[in-house]
N, C-alpha and C positions, 0 to 999 in steps of 0.2 A: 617582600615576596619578589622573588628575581625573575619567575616566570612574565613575560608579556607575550600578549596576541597583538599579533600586526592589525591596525585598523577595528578594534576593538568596538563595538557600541556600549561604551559605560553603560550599566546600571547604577543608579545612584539610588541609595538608599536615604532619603529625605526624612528628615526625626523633626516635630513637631508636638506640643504637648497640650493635652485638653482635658479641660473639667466636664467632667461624665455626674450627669444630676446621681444622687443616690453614692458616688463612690469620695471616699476621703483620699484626697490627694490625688495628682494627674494621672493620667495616662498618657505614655508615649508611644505615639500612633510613627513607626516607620513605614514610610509612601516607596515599592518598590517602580523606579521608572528610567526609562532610556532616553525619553524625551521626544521618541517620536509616537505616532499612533497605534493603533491594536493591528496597522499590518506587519509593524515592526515588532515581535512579542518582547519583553524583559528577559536577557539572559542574564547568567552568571560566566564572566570570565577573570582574570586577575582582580579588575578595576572595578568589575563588579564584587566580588569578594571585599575587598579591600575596603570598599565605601562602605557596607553593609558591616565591618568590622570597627570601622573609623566611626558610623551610627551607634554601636552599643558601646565604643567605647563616650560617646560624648554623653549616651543616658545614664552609665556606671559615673559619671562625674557629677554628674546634675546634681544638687542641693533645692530643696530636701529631694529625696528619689521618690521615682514614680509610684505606684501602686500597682502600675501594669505598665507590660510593652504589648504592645499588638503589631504586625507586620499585614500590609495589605496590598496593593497594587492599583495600576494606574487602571482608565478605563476598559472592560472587557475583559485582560491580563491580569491573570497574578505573576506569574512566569512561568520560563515554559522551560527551564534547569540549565544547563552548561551551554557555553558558547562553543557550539562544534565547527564555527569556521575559521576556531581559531586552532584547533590541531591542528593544519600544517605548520603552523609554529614550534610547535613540541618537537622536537629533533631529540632527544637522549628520555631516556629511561629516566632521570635525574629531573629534567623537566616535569615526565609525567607523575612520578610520585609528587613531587611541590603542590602540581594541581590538586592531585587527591588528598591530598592530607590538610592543606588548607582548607578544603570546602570543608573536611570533617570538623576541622579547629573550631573555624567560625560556624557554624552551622550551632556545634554544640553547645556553644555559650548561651544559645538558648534552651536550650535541653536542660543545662545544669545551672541556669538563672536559679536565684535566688527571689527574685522579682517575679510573679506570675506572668507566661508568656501564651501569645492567641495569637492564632492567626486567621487573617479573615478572607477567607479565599474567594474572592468577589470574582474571579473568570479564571481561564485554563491555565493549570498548573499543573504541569508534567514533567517527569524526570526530577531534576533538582528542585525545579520549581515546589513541589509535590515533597521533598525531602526536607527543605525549609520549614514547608508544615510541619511535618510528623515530627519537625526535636519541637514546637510547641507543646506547651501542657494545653492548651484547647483549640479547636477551631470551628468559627464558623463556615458553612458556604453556600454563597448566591446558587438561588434554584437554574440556571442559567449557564454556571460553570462544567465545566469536563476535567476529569485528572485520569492522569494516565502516567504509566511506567514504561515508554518507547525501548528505552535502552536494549532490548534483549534483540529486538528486530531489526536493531542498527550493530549486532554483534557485539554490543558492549555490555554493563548491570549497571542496575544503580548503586553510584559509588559514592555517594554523600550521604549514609546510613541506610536506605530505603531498605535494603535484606534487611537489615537487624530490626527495624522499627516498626515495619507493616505488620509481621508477622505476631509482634505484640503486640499488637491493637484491636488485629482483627480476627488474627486466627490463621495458622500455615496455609490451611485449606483454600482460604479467600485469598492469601497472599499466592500463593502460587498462582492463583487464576491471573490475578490481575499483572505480575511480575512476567511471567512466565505466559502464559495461555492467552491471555489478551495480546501482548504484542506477538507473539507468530499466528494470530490470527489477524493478520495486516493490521498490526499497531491499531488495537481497536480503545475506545476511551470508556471508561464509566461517566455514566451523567450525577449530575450533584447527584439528584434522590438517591437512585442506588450508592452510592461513594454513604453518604449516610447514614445507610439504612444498615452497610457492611460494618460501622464505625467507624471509615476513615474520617467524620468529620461531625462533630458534636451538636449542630443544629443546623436549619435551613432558613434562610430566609429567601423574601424576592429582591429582587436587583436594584427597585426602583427607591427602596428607603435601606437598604443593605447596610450601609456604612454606618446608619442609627441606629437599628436594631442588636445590629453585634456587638456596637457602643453600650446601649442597656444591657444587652445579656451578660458579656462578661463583668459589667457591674454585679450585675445579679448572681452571678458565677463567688465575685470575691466578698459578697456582704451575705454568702450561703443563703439565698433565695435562690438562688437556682443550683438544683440537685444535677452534676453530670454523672453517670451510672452507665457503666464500661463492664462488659460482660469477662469473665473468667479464664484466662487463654486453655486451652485443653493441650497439657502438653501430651499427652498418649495419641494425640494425632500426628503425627509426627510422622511416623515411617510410612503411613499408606502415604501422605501426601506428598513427601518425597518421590517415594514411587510413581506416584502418578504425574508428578514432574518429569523424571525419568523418560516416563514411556509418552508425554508429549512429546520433549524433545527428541526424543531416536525417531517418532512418527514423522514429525515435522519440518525436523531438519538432517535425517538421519545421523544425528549426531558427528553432524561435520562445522557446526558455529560453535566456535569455543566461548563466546559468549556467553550463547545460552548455556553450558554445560558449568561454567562457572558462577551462574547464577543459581542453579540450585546448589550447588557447594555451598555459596555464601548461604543460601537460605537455611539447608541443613543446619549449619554453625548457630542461627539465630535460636535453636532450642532450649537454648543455655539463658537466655530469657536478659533482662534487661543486666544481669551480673557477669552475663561476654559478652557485653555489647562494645569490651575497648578489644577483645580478641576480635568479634567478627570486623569491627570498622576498620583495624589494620589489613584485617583478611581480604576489607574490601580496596583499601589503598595498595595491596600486592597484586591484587586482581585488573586494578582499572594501570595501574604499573604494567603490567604485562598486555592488557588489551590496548593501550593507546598504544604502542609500538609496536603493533600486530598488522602485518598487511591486510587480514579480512577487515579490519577495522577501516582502514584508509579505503577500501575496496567499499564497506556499506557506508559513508561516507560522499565518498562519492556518487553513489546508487543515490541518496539522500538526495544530495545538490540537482541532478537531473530531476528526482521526481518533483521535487519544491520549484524547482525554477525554470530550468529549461523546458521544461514540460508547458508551463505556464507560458510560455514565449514561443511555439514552434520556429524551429528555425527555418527557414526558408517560405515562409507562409508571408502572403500579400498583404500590403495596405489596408486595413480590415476597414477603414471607409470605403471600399470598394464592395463591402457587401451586402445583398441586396436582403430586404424584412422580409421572411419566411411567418406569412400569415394563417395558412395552410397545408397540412402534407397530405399527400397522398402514397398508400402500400402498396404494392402489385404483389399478390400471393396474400394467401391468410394461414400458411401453414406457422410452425412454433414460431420460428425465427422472422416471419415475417410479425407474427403477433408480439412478440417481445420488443419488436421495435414498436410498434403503433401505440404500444402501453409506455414505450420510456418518452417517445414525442406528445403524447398527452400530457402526459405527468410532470415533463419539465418546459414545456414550452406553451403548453395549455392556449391549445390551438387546435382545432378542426383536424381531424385524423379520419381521412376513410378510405378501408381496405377495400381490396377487390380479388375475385377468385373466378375460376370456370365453372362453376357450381353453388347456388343458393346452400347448399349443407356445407358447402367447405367456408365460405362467407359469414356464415351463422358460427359456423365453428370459432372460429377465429375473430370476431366482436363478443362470443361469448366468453372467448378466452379471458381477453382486454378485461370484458365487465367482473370477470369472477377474480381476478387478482388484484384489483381495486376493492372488491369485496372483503377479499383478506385482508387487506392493507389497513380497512375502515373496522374489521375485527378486530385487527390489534392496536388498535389507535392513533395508526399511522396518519389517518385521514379523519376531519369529522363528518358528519352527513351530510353539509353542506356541501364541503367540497366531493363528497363521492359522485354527487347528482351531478354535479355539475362535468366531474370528467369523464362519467360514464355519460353523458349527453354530448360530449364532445367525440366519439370513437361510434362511426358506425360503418356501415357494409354497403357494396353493389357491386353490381354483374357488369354495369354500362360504366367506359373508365371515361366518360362525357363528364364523371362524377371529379374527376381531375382537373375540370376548364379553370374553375377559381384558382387551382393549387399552385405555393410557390416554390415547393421544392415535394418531386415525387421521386421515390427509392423503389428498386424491383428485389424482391428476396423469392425468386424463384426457382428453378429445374436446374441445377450448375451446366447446362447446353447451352453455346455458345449463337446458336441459331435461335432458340427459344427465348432469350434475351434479345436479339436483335430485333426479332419479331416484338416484343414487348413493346420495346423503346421505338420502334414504328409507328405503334397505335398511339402509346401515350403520345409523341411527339405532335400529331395531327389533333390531338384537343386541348395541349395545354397551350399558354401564352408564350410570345416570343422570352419572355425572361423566365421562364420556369426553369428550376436546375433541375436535371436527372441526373439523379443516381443507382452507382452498383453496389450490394452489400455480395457482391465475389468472393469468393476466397482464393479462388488459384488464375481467374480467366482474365484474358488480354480486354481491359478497358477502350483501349484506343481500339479493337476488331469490334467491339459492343457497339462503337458511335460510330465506322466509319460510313453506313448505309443513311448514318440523320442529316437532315439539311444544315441542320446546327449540330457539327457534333464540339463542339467549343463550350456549349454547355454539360458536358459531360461529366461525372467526377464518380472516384469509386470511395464510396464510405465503407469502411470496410470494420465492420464491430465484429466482435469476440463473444463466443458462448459460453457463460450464461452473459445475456447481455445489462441486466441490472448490474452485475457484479463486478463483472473485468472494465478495468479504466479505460483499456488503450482504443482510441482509435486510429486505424490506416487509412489516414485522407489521399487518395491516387490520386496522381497526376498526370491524363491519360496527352499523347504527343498533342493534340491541338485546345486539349481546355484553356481556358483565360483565367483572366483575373480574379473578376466578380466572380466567376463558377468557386471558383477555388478557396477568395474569401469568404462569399456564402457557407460553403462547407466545413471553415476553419471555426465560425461563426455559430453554426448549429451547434456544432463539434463539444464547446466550448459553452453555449446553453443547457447542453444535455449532460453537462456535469464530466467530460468526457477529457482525455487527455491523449492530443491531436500529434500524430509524428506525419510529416508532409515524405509521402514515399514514390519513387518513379515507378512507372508501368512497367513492372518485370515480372514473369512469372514467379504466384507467390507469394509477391511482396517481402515481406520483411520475415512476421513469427512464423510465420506457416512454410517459408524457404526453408528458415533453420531447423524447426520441429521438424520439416519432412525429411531432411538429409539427415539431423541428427538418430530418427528415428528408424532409417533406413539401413543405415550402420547396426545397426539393432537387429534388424528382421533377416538381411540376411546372413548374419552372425548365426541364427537361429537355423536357416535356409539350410546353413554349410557344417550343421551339426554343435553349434557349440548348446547346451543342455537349458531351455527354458528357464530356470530353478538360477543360471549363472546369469543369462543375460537378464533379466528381473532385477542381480542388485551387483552387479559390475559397475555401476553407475553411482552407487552410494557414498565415494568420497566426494562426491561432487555436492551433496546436501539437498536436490533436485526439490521440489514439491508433491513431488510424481513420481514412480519406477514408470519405467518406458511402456510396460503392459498398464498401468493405470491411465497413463495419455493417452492411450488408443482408445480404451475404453472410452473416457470422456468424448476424445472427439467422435468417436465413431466408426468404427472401421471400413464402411462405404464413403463416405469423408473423407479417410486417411487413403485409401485405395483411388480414389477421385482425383487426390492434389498429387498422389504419386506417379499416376499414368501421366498427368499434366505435365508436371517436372520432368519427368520420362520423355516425353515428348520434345519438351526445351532442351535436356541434357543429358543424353542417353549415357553417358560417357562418366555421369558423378550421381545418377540418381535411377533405381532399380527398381521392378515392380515384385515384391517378396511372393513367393508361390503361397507362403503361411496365408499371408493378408491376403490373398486371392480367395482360399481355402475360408478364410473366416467369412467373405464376402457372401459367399455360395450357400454356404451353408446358415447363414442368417445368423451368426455369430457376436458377441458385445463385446466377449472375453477371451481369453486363452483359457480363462478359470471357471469353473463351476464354484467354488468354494477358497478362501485364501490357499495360495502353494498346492493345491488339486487340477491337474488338466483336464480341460474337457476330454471326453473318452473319444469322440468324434474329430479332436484335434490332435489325439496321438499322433505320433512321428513327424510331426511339426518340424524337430529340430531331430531327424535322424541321418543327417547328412554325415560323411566321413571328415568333416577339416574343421574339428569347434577350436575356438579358441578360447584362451582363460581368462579371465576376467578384467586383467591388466591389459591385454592384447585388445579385447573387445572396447577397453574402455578411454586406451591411448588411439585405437583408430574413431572414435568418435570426435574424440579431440579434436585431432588432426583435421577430421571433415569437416567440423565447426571453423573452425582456423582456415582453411581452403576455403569454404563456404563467405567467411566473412569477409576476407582480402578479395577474393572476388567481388561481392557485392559491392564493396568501396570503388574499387576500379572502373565497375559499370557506370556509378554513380545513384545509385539506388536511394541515397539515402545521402542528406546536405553530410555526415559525419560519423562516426563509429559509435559517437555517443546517443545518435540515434536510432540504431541497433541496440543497446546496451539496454537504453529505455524502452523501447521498443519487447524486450523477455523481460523488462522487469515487471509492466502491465500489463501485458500479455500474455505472458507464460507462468508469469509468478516465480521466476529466476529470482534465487536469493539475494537479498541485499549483499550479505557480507562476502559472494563471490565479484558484485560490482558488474552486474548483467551478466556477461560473460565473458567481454574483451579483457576487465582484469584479471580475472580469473587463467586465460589462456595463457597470460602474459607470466604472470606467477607461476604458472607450471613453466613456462619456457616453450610452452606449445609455439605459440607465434611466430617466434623467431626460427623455430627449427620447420615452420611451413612454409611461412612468407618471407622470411632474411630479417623482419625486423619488429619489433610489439607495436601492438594497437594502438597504446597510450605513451607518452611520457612519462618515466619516470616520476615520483612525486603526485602525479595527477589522482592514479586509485592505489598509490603504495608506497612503501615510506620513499623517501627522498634518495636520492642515490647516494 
């Protein structure tokens, strides 16, 4: 194989051979391992192929042969599929076919063993990892393990049989889900049981005798004591489930990831049942041919690397010995957002939470809240009774914020007035201790105006979460002009217990998602303002692949929200950021939508868009660009943010910005937006697109 990845982590595929009580003749157990621990998972790249080839070739020699191969992995890992840090090595089409067609080669040889082949999937196996399996004739897997099929969410499929082989196993129907529907569901996993229960995997065991038990079973498997019984594929299911692939992907990604659109191709193809399975694997070696020499590819790639790694490391964030044990929080406000936070600092920090409000009903409201979604949580087994008692004991209520003295970090989620927060952080200040952090969960207000009236405003910081707040990653840790160290490691610190993924941003109006959503969106409104037809500006925005039409983000946020951060920016920039008379109109009139019903106007928002000057979709959808690209060269210059790639992660958590545009700076760069705003692209070359 002529292809190499620079700085590769071998997998070494380790052949060892063991007498299994009950079975005549060895079994050869391949150990899949890179050699370091379960933070490093087992890929497949050249050397990993190679070794795993150079293994069946040494058990095809063995004298006398085994009676079985089994394939397993080191602790926790089975693998977790291709070495994707090694695509920017791929430079030619020629390259990338060599990849895809070897993983098929060797992969296969276990598919078309003569020698019964198992695999025992003792921990997370995804992507190729997960393809390994499936050319097995059996598998087991640890109660414990997760598999999953990522590829479609990183713009790529699975290209070492996975279309062709799931779909026989389990059924179009499941295979789409899991192919297709689970990763644009943010790359979501199945747990063994269900993986199981769908067929991907022929028994379960627990983790702690795993390697013995799967050792007996497949005995049991080849001395016909154990019966494996695999259900019937329905091939007349076929075309809904197609279908319904279809209409995930247009929903999901409007049909702008070529990825995903060639994953159900391949899948279609799989109908043809285990007798095209050498047409779909070539269909899939033409497929991963053309997507690894795809700019979206290097664009969700890169998306990948930020969210894995940089995310995990904020850049520009403090000595985190500098941060101080957060033993207690306290809420100011018990409304939604204030309650959504007091349930995720329960929940993951399981520590002393009590809100506060101006009303005994509004306090009750909001500990009621806390108590009844922990309730849910212990309905679906998320929690068992013990722990319910115990975090619903932890979350309660007052009037008096004396109830704050203990607390080491208090957050206000209150009134977005600038004086009503000051006033806040007044009172708290005068009962907490000299080391308590305060914080702002803001969306659009000056941090540094919020602390400049506190004796300490040094301990100031703005945490700034996303709604829904269980669900969106990102958080906005502010950096208001005199916070310190400890405030700010403290904060990176929470950030970072709360399961959360922390971008260190300066005190600008705004901040980061909510600057760009508001400019982007504003482009939007008054496109509408100036007559261009509601029905256009809705899906002018569709090659972009969006998560969203720009009427569903308003929705979401809210249009007193969206009206809030616009007057704000307004404010800051009269000159780049407008307040739309529509969103004024929806404000007034107590509005959520433009729509009463999908593509239906509200009757009450007629003439919304009956100005004289619309523009066509391309018009509306080049100056949105443009304002993103103005908006973002700005933000660099202020210094907003330690780098661009802080922005990019930034809508990728936050806004839910598709991988395979690579936030949005590759995306600008690829169109040529960039350079024809600012004189030059966001990125280098090579960084989210091929090489030059």
């Amino acid at each position: 194989m002529s292809a190499v990845f620079a700085d590769e982590v071998v997998t070494r595929a380790l052949v060892r051979y063991l007498r299994v009580p009950g079975l005549a003749g060895e079994l050869a157990l391949i150990t899949l391992d890179n050699g370091h621990d379960h933070t490093r998972p087992s890929t497949f790249g050249p050397g990993g192929l190679a070794s795993l080839d150079a293994a069946l070739d040494e058990i095809a020699a063995h004298s006398p042969a085994p009676a079985a191969i089994a394939v397993t992995g080191k602790p926790f890992i089975f693998a977790v599929g291709a070495d994707l840090s090694g695509v920017p090595s791929i430079t030619s089409a020629a390259d990338a076919r060599e990849i895809a067609e070897t993983g098929h080669r060797v992969f296969r040889r276990l598919k078309e063993s003569t020698i019964p082949t198992f695999a025992f999937v003792n921990g997370a196996a995804l992507g190729g990892g997960l393809e390994l399996a499936l050319h097995c004739h059996h598998r087991t897997i640890a109660s414990t393990a997760v598999v999953a099929f990522p590829e479609v969410f990183l713009g790529l499929v699975p290209g070492w049989g996975g279309t062709q082989l799931l779909p026989e196993l389990i059924g179009i129907d499941a295979a789409v889900t899991v192919i297709v529907e689970n990763a644009l569901a943010q790359n979501k996993v199945t747990p063994a049981p269900k993986a199981a229960r769908l067929g991907m995997a022929d028994a379960v065991f627990e983790p702690a005798d795993f390697l013995e038990r799967s050792l007996a079973w497949a005995a049991g498997v080849l001395t016909g004591d154990v019966a494996v019984r695999r259900p019937e594929v329905d091939r007349t299911a076929w075309d809904d489930a197609i279908s319904r692939a279809r209409q995930l992907v247009a929903a999901r990604t409007r049909n702008a990831s070529p990825g995903a659109l060639r994953a159900v191709e391949l899948l279609d193809l799989a109908r043809a049942g285990d007798a095209g399975f050498t047409t779909g694997t070539a269909a899939e070696d033409d497929a991963l041919t053309d997507l690894l020499m795809s700019e979206e590819l290097r664009a969700g790639l890169y998306a990948f690397d930020l969210v894995n790694k940089r995310a995990k490391r904020p850049a520009g964030a403090p000595d985190r010995k500098l941060a101080r044990k957060v033993t207690k929080v306290g809420v100011v406000g018990a409304g939604l957002m204030a309650s959504q936070l007091a349930l995720l600092f329960a929940r993951r920090l399981e520590v002393p939470v009590v809100l506060t409000d101006v009303d005994q009903a509004r306090v009750d409201k909001g500990v009621g809240y806390v108590h009844g979604e922990l309730e849910k949580l212990a309905g679906r087994g998320r929690l068992s009774p013990d722990a319910l008692n115990r975090l619903k004991g932890l979350v309660t209520g007052s009037l008096d914020k004396g109830a704050f003295a203990d607390a080491d970090l208090v957050i206000e989620a209150v009134f977005e007035e600038l004086s009503v927060k000051q006033q806040v952080f007044a009172e708290v200040e005068a009962v907490v201790s000299a080391e308590c952090v305060l914080a702002t969960n803001t969306s659009a207000l000056s941090v540094t105006e919020m602390a400049a009236r506190l004796q300490q405003p040094e301990r100031v910081v703005g945490l700034h979460f996303f709604n829904p707040v269980a669900v969106l990653p990102l958080l906005e840790v502010v950096r208001a002009e005199r916070t310190d160290d400890a405030t700010l490691a403290t904060a990176f610190a929470v950030g970072k217990a709360l399961g959360k993924s922390c971008v260190l941003v300066a005190d600008a109006p705004a901040f980061v998602v909510n600057r760009l959503l508001t400019r982007f969106l504003g482009e939007v409104t008054a496109a509408v303002d100036a007559g261009t037809p509601v029905a256009v500006a809705e899906t002018a925005l569709e090659p972009l692949g969006l998560p969203m039409t720009p009427f569903e983000l308003l929705t979401l946020v809210g249009p007193p929200v969206a009206l809030h951060v616009a007057e704000r920016m307004h404010e800051a920039f009269p000159d780049r950021f407008g307040v739309g008379a529509g969103l004024r109109r929806m404000v007034e009139l107590g509005k959520t939508s433009v729509f009463t019903e999908p593509g239906v106007i509200d009757t009450e928002l007629a003439g919304i868009d009956a100005g004289d000057s619309p523009l066509t979709a391309d018009e509306l959808r080049s100056r949105a660009e443009r304002a993103l690209a103005e908006e973002i060269g700005l933000m660099l210059d202020e210094g907003v943010v330690q780098a661009v790639q802080d922005i990019d992660l930034a809508m990728l958590l936050g806004a839910g910005w598709p991988f395979w545009l690579g936030g949005i700076s590759a995306y600008l760069d690829r169109a040529g937006v960039s350079e024809a705003v600012t004189g030059q692209r966001f990125l280098p070359r090579g960084v989210a697109s091929l090489p030059a």
